[in-house]
C-alpha positions as CSV (number, residue, x, y, z in Angstrom):
1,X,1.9,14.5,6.9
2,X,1.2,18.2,7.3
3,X,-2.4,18.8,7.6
4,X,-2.7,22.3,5.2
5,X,-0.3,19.6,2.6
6,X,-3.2,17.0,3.1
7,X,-5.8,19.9,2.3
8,X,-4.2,21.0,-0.4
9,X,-3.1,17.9,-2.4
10,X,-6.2,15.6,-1.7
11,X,-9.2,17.6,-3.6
12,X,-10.5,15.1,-5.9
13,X,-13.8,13.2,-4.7
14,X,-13.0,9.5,-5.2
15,X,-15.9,6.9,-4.1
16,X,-14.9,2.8,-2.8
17,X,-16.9,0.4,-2.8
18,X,-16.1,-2.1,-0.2
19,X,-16.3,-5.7,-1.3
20,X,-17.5,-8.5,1.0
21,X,-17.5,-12.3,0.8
22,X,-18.7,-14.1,-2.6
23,X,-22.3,-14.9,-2.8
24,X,-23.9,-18.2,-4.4
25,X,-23.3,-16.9,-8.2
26,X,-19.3,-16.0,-7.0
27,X,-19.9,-12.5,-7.4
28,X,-18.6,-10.5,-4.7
29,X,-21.5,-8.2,-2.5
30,X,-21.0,-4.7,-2.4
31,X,-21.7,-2.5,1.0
32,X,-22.0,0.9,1.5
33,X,-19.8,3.1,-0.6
34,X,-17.5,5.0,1.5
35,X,-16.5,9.1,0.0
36,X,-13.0,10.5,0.0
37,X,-10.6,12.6,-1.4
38,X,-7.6,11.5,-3.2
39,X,-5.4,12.7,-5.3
40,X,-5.3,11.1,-8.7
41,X,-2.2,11.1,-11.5
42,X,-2.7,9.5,-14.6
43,X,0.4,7.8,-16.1
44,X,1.0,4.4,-18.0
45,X,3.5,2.3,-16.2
46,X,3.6,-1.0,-15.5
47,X,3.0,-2.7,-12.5
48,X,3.5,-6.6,-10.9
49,X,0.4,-7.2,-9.3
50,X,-0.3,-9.4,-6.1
51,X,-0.2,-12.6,-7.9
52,X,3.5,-12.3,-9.6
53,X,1.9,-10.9,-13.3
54,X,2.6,-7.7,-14.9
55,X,-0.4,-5.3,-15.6
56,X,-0.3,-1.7,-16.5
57,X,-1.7,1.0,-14.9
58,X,-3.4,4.0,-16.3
59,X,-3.9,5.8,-13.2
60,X,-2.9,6.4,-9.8
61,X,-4.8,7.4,-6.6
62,X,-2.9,8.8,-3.7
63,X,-4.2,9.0,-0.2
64,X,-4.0,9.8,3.2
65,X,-2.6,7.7,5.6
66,X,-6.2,7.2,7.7
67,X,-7.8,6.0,4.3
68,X,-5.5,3.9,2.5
69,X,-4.9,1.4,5.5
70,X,-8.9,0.3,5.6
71,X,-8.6,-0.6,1.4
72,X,-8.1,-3.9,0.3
73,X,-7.1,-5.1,-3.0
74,X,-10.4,-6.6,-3.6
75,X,-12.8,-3.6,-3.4
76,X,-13.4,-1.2,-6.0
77,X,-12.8,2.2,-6.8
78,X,-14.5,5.2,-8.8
79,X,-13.1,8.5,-9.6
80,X,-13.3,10.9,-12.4
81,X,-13.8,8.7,-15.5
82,X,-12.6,5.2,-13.9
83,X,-16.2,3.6,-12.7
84,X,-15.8,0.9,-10.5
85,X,-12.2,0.2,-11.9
86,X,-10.9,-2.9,-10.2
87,X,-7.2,-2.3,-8.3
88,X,-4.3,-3.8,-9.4
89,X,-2.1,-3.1,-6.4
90,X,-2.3,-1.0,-3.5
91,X,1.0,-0.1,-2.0
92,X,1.6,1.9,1.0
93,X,4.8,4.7,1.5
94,X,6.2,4.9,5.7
95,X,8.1,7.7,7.0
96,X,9.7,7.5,10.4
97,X,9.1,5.0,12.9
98,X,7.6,2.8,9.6
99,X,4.2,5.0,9.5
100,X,2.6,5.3,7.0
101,X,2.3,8.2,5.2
102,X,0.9,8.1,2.0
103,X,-1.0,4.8,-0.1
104,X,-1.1,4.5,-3.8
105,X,-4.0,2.5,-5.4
106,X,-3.1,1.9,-9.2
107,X,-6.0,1.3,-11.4
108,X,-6.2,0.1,-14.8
């Protein structure tokens, strides 16, 4: 993707929170929280999760190619009013050669 695109479209600061394995309680241990910049749509539509069950989605967080590859499904996300919002599904777009382009993280 273009890099004055990228620049333009990908303004809004979003913050992850990188989720490692459960502790004794089952709770999941958060790390450092990595910043980037997304670019976030809000629509209602309705998504099949991981696991086969339908869920719907509030918002949508595009990102860059070099960012959305590192996030898994089991970390969590905060931007604008969404704090620590759990994601639903992460899917990614590829271009030629089956690059990715472009990753969409839905949120609740």
């Amino acid at each position: 993707m273009n890099n004055r695109i990228i620049d333009l479209m990908f303004t809004t600061p979003i913050t992850v929170y990188p989720t490692e394995s459960k502790d004794s309680a089952g709770d999941r241990v958060e790390s450092t929280p990595i910043n980037v910049y997304g670019y976030v749509y809000d629509e209602v539509i309705v998504i099949t999760n991981d696991l086969g069950e339908k869920e719907v989605s509030t918002r949508q967080i595009y990102l860059p190619l070099d960012v959305v590859s590192s996030i898994k499904t089991s970390y969590r996300v905060s931007c604008l009013d969404s704090d620590k919002a759990r994601i639903i599904k992460r899917q990614e777009y590829r271009g030629r050669r089956s690059r990715t382009l472009i990753g969409v993280l839905y949120l609740p």
